[in-house]
GUGUDO-107092 format. One line per field, with one value per residue (C-alpha): residue number from 1; residue in one letter; chain; x, y, z negated. Coordinates in Angstrom, 2 decimals, decimal comma. Layout:
nudo: [NUM | ...]
zaza: [a | ...]
bakol: [A | ...]
X: [X | ...]
Y: [Y | ...]
Z: [Z | ...]
This chain:
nudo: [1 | 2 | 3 | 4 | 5 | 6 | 7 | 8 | 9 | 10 | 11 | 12 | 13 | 14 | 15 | 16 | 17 | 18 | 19 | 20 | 21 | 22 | 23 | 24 | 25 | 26 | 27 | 28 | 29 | 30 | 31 | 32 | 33 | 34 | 35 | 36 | 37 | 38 | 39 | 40 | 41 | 42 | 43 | 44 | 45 | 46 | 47 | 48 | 49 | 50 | 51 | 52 | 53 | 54 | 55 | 56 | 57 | 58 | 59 | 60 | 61 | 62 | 63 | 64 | 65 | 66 | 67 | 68 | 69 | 70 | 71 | 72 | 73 | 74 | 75 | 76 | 77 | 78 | 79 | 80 | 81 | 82 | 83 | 84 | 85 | 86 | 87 | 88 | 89 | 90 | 91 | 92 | 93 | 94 | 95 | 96 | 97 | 98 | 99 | 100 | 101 | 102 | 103 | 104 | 105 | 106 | 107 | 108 | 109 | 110 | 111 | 112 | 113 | 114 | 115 | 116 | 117 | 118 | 119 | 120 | 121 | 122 | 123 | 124 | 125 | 126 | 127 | 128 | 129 | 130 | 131 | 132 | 133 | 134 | 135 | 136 | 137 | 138 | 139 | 140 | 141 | 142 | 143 | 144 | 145 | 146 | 147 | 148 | 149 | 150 | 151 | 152 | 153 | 154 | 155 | 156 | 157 | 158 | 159 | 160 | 161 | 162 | 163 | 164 | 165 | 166 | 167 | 168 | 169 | 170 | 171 | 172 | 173 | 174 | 175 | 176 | 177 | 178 | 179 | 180 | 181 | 182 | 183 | 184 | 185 | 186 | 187 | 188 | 189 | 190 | 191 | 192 | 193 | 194 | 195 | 196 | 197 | 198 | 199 | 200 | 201 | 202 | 203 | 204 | 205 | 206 | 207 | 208 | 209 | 210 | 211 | 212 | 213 | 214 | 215 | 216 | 217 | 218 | 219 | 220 | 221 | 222 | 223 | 224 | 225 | 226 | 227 | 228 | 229 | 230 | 231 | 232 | 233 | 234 | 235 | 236 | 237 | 238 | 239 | 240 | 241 | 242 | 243 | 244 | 245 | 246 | 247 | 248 | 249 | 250 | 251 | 252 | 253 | 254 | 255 | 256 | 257 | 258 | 259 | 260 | 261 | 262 | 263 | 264 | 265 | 266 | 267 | 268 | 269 | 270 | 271 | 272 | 273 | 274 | 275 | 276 | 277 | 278 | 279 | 280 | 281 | 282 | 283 | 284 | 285 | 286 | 287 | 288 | 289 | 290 | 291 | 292 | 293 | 294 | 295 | 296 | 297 | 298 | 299 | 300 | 301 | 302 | 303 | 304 | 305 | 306 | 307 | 308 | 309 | 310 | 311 | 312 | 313 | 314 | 315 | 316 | 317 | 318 | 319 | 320 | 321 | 322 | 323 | 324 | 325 | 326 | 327 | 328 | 329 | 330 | 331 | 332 | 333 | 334 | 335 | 336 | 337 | 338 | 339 | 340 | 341 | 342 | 343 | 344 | 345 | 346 | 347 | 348 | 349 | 350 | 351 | 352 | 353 | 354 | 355 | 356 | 357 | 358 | 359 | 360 | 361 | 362 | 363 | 364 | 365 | 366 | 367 | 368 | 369 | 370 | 371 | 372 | 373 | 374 | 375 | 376 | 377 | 378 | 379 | 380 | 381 | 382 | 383 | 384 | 385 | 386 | 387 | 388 | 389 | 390 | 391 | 392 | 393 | 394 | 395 | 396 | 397 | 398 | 399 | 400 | 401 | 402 | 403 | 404 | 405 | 406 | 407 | 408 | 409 | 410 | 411 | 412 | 413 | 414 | 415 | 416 | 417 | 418 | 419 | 420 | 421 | 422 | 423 | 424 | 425 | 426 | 427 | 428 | 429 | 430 | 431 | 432 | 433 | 434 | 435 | 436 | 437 | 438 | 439 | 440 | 441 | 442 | 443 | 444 | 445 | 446 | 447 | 448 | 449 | 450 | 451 | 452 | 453 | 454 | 455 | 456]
zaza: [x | x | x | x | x | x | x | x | x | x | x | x | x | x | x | x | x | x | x | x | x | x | x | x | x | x | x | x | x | x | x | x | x | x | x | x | x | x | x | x | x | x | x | x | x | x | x | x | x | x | x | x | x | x | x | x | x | x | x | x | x | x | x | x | x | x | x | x | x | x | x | x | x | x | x | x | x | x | x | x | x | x | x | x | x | x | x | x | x | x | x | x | x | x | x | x | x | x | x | x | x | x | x | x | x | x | x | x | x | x | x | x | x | x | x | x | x | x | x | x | x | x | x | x | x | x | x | x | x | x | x | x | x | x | x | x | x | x | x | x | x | x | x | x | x | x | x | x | x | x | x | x | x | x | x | x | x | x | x | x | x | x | x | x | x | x | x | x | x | x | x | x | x | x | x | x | x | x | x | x | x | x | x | x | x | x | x | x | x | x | x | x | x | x | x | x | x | x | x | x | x | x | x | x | x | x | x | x | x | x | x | x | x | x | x | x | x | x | x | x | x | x | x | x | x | x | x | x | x | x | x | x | x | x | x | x | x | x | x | x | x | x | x | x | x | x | x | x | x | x | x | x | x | x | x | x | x | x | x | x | x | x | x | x | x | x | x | x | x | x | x | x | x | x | x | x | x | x | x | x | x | x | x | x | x | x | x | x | x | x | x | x | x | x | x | x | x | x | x | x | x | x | x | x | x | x | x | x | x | x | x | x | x | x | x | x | x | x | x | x | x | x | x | x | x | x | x | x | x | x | x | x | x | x | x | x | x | x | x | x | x | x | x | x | x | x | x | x | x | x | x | x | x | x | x | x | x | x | x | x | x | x | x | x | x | x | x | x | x | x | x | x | x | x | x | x | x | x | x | x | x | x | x | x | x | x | x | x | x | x | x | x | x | x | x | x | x | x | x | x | x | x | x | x | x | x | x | x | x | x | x | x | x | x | x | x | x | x | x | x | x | x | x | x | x | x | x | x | x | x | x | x | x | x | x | x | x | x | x | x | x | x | x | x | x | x | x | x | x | x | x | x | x | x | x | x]
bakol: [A | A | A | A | A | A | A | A | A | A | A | A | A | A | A | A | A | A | A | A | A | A | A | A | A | A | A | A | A | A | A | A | A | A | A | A | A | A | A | A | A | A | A | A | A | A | A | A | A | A | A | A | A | A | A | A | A | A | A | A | A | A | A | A | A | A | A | A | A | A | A | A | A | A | A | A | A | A | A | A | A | A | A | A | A | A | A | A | A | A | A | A | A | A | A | A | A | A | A | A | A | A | A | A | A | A | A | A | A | A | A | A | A | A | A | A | A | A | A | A | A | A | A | A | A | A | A | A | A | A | A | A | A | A | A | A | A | A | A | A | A | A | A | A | A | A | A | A | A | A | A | A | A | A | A | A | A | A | A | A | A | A | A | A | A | A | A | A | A | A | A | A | A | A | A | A | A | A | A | A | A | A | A | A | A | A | A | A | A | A | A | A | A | A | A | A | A | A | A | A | A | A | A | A | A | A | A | A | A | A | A | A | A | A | A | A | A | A | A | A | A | A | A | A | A | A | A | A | A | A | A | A | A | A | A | A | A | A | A | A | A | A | A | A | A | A | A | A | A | A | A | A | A | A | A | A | A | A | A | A | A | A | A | A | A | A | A | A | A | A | A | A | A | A | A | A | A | A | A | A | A | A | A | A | A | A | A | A | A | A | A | A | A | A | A | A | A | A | A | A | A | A | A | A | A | A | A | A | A | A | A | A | A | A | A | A | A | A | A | A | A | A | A | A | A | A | A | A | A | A | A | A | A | A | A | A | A | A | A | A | A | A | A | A | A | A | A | A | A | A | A | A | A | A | A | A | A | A | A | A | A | A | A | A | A | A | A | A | A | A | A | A | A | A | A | A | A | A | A | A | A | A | A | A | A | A | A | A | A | A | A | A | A | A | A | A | A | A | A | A | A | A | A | A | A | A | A | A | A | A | A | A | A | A | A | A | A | A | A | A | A | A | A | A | A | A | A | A | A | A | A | A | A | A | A | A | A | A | A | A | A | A | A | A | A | A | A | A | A | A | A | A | A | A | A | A]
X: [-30,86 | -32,65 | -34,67 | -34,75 | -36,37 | -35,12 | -34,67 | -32,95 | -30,02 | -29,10 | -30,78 | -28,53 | -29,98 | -29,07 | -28,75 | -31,85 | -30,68 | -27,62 | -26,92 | -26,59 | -24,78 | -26,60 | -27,03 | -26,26 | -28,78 | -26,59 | -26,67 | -23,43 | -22,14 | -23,54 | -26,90 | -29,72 | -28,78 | -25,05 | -22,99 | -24,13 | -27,46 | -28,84 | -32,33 | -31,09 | -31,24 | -28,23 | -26,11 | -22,09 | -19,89 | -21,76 | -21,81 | -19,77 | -18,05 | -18,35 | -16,67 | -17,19 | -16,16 | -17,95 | -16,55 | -18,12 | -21,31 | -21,10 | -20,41 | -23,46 | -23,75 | -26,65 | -27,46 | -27,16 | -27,23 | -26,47 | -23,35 | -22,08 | -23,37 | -23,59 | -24,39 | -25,44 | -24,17 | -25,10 | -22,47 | -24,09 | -26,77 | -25,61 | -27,22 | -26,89 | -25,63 | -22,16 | -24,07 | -25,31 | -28,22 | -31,72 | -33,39 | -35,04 | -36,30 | -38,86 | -41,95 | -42,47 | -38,27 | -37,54 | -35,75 | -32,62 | -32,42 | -30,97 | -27,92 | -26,51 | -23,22 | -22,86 | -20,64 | -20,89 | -18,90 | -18,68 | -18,06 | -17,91 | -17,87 | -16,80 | -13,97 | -13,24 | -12,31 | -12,08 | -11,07 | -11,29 | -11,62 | -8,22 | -9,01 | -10,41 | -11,69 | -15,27 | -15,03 | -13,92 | -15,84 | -18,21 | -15,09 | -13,40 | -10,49 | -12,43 | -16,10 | -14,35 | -12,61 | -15,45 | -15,01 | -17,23 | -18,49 | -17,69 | -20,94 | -20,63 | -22,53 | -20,63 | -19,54 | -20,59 | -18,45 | -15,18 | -16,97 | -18,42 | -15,22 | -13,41 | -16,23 | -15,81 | -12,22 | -12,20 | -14,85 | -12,85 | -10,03 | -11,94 | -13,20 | -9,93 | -9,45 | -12,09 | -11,56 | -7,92 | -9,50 | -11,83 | -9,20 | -6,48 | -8,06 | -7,26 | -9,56 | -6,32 | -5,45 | -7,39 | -9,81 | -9,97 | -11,95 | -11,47 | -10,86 | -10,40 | -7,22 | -8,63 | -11,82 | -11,08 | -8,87 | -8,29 | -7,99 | -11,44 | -12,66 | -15,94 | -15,65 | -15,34 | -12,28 | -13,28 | -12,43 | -15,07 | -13,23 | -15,88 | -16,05 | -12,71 | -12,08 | -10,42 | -6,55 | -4,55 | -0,36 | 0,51 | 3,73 | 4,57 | 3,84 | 2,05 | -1,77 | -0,39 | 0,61 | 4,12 | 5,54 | 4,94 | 1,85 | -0,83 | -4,54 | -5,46 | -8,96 | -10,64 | -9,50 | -5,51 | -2,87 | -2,66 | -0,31 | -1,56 | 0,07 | 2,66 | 0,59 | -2,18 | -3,50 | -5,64 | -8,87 | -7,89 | -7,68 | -11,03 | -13,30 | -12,24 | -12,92 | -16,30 | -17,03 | -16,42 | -18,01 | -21,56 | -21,64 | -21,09 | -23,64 | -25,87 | -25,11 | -25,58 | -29,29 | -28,73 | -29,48 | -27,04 | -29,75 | -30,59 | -27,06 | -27,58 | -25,36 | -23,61 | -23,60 | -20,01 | -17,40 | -13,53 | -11,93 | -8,82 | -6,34 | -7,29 | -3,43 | -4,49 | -8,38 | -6,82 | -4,42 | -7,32 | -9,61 | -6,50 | -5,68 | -9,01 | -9,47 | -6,44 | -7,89 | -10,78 | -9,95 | -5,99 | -3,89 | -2,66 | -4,35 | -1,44 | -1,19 | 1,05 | 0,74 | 0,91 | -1,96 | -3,65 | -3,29 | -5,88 | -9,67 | -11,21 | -9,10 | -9,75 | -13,79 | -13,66 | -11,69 | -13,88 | -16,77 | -15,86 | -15,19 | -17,90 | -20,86 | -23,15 | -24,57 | -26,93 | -25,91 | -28,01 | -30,51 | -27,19 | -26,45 | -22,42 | -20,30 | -17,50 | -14,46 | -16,07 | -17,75 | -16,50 | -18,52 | -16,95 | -18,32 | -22,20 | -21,88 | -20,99 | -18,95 | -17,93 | -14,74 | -14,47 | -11,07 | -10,66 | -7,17 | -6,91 | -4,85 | -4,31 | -1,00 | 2,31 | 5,46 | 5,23 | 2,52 | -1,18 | -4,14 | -7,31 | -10,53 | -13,22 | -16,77 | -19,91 | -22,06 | -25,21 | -27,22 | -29,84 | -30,82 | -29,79 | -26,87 | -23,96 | -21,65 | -21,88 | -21,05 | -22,54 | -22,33 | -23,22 | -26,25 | -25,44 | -29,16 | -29,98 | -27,51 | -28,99 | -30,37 | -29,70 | -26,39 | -25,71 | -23,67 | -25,69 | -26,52 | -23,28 | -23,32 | -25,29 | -25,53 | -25,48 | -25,94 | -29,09 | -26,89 | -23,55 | -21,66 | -21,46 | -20,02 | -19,28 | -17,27 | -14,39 | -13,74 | -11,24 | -12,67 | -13,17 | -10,93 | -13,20 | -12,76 | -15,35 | -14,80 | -16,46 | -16,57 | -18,28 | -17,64 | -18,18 | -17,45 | -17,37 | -19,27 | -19,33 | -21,87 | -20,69 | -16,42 | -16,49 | -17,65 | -14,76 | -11,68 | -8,05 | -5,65 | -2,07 | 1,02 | -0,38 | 2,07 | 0,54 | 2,81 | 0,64 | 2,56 | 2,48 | 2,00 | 0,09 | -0,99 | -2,87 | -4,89 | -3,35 | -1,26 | 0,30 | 1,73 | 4,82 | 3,06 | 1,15 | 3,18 | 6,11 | 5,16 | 7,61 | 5,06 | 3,06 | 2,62 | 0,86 | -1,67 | -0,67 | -1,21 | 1,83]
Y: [-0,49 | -3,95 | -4,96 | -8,96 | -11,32 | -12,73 | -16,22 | -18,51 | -21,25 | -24,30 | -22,18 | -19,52 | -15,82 | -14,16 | -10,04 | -8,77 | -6,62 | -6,54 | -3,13 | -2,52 | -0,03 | 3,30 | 2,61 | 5,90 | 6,68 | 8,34 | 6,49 | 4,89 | 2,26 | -0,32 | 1,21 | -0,39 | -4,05 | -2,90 | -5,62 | -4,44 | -3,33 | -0,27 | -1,85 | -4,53 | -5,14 | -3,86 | -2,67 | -2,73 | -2,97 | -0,49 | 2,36 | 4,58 | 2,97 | 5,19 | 5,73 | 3,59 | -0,06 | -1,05 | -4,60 | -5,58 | -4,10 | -5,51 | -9,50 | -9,01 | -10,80 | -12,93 | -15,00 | -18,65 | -21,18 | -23,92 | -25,34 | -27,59 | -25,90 | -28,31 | -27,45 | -29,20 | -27,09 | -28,68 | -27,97 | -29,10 | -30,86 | -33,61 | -36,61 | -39,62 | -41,72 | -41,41 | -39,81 | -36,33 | -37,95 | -36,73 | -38,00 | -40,74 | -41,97 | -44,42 | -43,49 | -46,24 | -45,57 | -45,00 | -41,97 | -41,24 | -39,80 | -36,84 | -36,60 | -33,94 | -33,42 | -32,06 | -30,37 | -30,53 | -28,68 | -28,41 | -25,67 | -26,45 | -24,25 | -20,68 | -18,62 | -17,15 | -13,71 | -12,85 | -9,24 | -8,51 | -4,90 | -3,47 | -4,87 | -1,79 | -1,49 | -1,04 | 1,13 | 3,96 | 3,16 | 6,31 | 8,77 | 11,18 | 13,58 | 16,71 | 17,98 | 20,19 | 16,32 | 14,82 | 12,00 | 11,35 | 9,15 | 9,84 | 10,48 | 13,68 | 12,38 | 11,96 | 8,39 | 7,75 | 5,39 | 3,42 | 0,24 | 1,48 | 3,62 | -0,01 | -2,09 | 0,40 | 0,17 | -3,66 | -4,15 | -1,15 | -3,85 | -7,27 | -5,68 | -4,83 | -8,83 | -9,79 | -7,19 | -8,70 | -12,13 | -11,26 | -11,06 | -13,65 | -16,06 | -19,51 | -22,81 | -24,70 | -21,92 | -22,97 | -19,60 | -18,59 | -18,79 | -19,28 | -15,53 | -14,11 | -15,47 | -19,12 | -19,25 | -17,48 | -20,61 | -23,16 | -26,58 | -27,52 | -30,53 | -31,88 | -32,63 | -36,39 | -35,31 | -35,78 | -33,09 | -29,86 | -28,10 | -26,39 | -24,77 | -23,13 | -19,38 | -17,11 | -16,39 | -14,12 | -13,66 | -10,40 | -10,73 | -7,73 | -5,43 | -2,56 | -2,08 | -1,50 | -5,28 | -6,67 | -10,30 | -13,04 | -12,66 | -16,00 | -17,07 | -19,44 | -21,44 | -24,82 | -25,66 | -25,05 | -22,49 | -20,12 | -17,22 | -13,59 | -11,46 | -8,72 | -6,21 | -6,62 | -3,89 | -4,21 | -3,14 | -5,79 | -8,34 | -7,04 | -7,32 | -10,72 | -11,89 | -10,61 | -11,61 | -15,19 | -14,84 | -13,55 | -16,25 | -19,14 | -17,34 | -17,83 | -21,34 | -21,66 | -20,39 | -17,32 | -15,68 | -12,55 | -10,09 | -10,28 | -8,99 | -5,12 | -2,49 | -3,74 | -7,38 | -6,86 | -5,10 | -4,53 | -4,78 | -3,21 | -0,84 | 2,94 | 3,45 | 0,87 | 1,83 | 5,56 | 3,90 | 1,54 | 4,68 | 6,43 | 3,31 | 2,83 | 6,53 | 6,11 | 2,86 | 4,75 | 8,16 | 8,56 | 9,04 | 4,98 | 4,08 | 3,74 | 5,48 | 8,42 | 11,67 | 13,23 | 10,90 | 11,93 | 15,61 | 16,34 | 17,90 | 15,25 | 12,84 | 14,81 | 15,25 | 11,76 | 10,88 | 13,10 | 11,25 | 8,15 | 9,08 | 8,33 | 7,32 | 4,41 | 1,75 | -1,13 | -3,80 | -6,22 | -2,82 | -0,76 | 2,35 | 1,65 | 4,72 | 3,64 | 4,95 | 5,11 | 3,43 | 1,43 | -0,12 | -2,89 | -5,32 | -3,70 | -4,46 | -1,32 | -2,35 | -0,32 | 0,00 | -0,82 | 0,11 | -1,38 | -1,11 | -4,12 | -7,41 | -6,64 | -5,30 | -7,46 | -4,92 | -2,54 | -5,20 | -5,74 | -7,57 | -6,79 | -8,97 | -8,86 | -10,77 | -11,58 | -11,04 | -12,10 | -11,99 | -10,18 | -10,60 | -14,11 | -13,85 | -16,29 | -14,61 | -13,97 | -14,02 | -15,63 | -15,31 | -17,91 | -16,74 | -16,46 | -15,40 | -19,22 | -20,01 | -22,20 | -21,22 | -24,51 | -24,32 | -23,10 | -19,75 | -18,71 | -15,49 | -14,37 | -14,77 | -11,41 | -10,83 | -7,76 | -6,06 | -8,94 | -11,87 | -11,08 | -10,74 | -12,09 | -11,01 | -12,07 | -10,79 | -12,20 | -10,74 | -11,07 | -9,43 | -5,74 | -5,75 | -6,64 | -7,19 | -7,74 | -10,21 | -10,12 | -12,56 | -13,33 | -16,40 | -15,15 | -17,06 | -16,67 | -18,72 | -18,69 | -20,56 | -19,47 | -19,45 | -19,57 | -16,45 | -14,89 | -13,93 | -12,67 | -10,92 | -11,15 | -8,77 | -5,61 | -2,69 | 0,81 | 3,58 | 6,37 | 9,63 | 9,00 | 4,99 | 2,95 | 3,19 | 0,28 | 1,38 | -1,74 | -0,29 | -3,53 | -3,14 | -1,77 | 0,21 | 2,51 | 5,33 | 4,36 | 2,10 | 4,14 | 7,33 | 5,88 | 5,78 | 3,49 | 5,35 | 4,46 | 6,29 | 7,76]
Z: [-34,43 | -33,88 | -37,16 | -37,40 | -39,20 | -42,25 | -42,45 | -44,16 | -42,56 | -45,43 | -47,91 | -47,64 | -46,37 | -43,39 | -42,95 | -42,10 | -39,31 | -36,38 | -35,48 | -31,50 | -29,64 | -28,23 | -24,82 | -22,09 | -19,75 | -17,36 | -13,99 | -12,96 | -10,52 | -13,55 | -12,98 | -11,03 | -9,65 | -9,96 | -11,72 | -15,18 | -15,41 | -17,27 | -17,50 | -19,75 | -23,15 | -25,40 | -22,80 | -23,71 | -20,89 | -18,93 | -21,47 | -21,52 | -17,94 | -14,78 | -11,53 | -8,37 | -7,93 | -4,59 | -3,95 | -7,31 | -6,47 | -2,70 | -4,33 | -5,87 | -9,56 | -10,99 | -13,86 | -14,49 | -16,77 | -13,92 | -15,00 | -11,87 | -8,29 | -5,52 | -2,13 | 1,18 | 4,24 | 7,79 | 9,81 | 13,42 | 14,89 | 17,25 | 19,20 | 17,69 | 20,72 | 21,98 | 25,18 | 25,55 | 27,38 | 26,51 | 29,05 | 30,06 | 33,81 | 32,45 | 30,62 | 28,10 | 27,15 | 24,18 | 23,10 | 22,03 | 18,68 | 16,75 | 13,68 | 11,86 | 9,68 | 6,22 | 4,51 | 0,24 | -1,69 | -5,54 | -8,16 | -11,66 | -14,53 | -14,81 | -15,69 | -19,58 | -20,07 | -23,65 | -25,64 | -28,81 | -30,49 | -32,33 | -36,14 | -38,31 | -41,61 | -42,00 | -45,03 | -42,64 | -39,57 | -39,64 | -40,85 | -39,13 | -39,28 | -39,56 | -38,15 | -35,38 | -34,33 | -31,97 | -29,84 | -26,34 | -23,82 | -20,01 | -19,69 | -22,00 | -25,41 | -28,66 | -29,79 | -33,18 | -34,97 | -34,02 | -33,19 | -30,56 | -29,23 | -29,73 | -27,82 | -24,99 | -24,57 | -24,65 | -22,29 | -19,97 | -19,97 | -19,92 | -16,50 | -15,44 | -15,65 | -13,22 | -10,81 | -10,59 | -10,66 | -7,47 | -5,44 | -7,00 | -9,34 | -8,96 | -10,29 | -11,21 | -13,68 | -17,50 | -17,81 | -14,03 | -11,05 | -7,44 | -6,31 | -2,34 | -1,79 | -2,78 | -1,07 | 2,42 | 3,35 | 5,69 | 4,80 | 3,70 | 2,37 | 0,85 | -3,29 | -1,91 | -0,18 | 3,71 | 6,03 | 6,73 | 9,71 | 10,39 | 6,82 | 7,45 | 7,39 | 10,24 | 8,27 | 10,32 | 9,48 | 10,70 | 10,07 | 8,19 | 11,36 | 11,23 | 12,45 | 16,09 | 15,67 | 17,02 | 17,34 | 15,07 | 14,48 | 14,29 | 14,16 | 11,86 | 11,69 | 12,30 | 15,35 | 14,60 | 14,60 | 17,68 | 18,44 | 19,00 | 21,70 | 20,47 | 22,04 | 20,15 | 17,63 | 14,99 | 16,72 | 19,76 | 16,88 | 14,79 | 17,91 | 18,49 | 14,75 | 15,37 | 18,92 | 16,86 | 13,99 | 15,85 | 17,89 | 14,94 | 13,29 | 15,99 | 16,29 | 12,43 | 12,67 | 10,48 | 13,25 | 14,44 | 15,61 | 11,67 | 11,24 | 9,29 | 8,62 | 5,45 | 5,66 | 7,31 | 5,58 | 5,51 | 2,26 | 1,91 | -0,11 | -0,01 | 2,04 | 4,49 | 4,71 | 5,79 | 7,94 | 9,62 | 10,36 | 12,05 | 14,42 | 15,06 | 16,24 | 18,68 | 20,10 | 21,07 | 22,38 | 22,05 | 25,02 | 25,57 | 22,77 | 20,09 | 16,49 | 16,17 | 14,99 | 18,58 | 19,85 | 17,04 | 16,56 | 19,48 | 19,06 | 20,53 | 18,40 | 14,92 | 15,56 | 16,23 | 13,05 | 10,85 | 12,40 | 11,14 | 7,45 | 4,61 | 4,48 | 2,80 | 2,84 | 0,92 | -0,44 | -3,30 | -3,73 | -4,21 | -2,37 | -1,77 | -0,46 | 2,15 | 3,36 | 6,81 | 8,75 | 12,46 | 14,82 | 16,57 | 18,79 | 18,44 | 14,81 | 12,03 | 9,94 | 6,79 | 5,12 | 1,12 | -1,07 | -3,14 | -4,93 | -7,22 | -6,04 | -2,44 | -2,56 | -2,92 | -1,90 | 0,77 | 2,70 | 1,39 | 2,59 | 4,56 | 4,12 | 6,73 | 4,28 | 5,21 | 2,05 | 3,60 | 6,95 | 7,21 | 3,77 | 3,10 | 0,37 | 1,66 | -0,94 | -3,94 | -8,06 | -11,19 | -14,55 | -17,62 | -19,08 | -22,86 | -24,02 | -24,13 | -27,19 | -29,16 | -32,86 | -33,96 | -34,87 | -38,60 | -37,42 | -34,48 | -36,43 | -35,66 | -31,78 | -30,15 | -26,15 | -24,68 | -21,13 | -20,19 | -21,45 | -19,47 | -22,61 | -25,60 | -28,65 | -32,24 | -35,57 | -36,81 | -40,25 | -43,56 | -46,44 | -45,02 | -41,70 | -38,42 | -34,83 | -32,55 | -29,92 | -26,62 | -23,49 | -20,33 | -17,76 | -14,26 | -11,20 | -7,30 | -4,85 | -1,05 | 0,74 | 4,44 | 3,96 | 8,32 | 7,68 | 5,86 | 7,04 | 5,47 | 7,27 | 5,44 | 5,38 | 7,25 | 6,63 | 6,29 | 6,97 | 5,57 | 2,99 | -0,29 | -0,11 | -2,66 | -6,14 | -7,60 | -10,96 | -12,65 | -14,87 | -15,45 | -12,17 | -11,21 | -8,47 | -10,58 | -12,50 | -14,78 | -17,65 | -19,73 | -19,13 | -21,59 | -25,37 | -27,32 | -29,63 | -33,31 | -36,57 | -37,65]
């Protein structure tokens, strides 16, 4: 419980204390420079939450209270003649100069995700059935009162929303931001409208073929639209993307031999992460190189397989457990499911992101620091943040039923897009197929499995 001061607002007296939820001291994924941080003051969302969500902890979230980001990218340095010429054959010439080319892009605002607690009566907040009726956290201590059990199950849901929106959020849509499928694109311009080829991410169609690849298939980036041989797998495709990428980030100046295990990573679905490490294990030691059970089912083949499974990694002071872990092109490269938004049908999508390079952060997320709300305003009492200023929360009451709202405005920014890349409509042919945990979705188990928990 947090004591405050009493003071008055108009003359008319304020409660003298806000009550905060316990916080858990049980590490988590939330835990130390996860998205939600244990360390901060009134935790909400991240008590009582566990299990892994790497690609959360991977983007790598921060504080703000910048409204409108604008950023400068130089895209090349060039001379500033027509000619390449930089040299001259008198001495008292004069030289020719340099130029460069920018690229500015702008992001305003952020996205609004808002929940609000089931209404209860605070009369019977503390009560329960019997003594022998306890209810508990994941982390194995006893909730206390339905406020907090409520809080926890809204905040369970309100991050449901922006692991969905990391992947398919959209900037045109009132409340969202720009997720994956928005920001690794082609097609860039400037905020005044003029073209940044250069800007453009690698988007590969793979035609609804499977990982051994097949016809149809095309490159997108920059410089146009190409085809990609029928014969080409996966792995052929993969080494390619980062034979390209390495050398543009040389170019850049990042600087590639900064490049550490981590800053790559494969995003997919936890079907087609299985499904990558057994076509990957068939490029390198099968019999002709192509998936199937037969190429597979050798010693060599298995030890191999086995090798490549697990494993972490760092990412933003996180330790981040992977699928596996490929090396491709000298780089290691691990492999992230991540279940949410990927899937459409029997196809899904495979992300190859650059967080950062060698420490510099070229992706990452934001969200609206809430701790600066002003005290000026004659019902700022009722306003409280929680988990360092992520959240904030308020009451809305009528006489003795409450329900507690909570929201946080998160966004996703990319400073390096040419270093992203999608890969759309890869079919995994693995047993069992996919299961999303939206439960929304009609992937997940029958909707009609479920009951909604009412009082009889």
């Amino acid at each position: 419980m947090t004591m405050m001061t009493d003071f008055k607002v108009r003359g008319v007296p304020q409660p003298k204390k806000v009550e905060r939820l316990s916080v858990s001291d049980v590490a988590s994924v939330y835990g130390c420079c996860g998205v939600f941080d244990l360390c901060g003051d009134a935790d909400l969302i991240s008590l009582s939450l566990q299990g892994a969500d790497p690609l959360l902890d991977y983007i790598g979230w921060e504080l703000t209270d910048v409204c409108v980001l604008e950023k400068n990218f130089i895209d090349r340095v060039i001379p500033s003649e027509e000619t390449r010429q930089g040299w001259v054959g008198d001495a008292c010439a004069d030289p020719n100069t340099v130029n460069w080319a920018t690229c500015a892009f702008r992001i305003e605002d952020f996205a609004r995700l808002r929940r609000g607690t089931p209404v209860q009566d605070v009369t019977k907040n503390a009560l329960r059935l019997c003594e022998s009726q306890p209810r508990y956290r994941k982390d194995g201590t006893m909730i206390m009162d339905d406020r907090e059990f409520r809080a926890v199950l809204a905040a369970e849901v309100m991050l449901q929303d922006l692991k969905l929106m990391l992947i398919n959020g959209d900037v045109d849509t009132a409340g969202q931001f720009d997720g994956l499928e928005n920001l690794v694109v082609t097609g860039y311009t400037d905020f005044k409208g003029r073209r940044c080829s250069l800007m453009d991410s690698i988007v590969i169609d793979w035609n609804n073929n499977p990982l051994s690849g097949g016809a149809g298939m095309t490159w997108t980036d920059g410089r146009g639209t190409r085809n990609i041989a029928a014969t080409a797998s996966f792995t052929d495709v993969l080494r390619s993307i980062v034979r390209i990428l390495k050398t543009r980030i040389k170019n850049s100046g990042l600087g590639v031999m900064n490049l550490q295990l981590g800053d790559m990573i494969l995003v997919s679905t936890s079907e087609m992460a299985e499904a990558i490490l057994d076509q990957f294990t068939c490029w390198s030691v099968c019999e002709g190189g192509q998936y199937n059970e037969a190429n597979l089912n050798t010693l060599e083949a298995r030890r191999f397989r086995e090798d490549l499974m697990g494993g972490t990694f760092t990412a933003n002071g996180t330790t981040i457990q992977a699928e596996g872990i490929i090396s491709v092109n000298g780089v290691r490269i691990p492999l992230v499911s991540y279940d949410w938004g990927l899937q459409t049908g029997s196809y899904s999508d495979i992300y190859l992101l650059t967080g950062s390079v060698g420490g510099r952060k070229t992706l990452m997320g934001q969200f609206n620091d809430f701790r600066s709300i002003p005290q000026r305003y004659d019902n700022a009492y009722k306003f409280f943040t929680t988990d360092g200023g992520k959240v904030l929360g308020y009451f809305e009451d009528v006489h003795t039923c409450v329900t507690q709202v909570q929201e946080m405005q998160p966004r996703l920014v990319a400073y390096a897009p040419w270093t992203l890349v999608r890969i759309t409509d890869v079919s995994a042919d693995t047993p069992g197929g996919f299961i999303t945990p939206d439960v929304m979705s009609t992937s997940f188990f029958p909707g009609t499995s479920f009951t909604l928990a009412e009082c009889a």
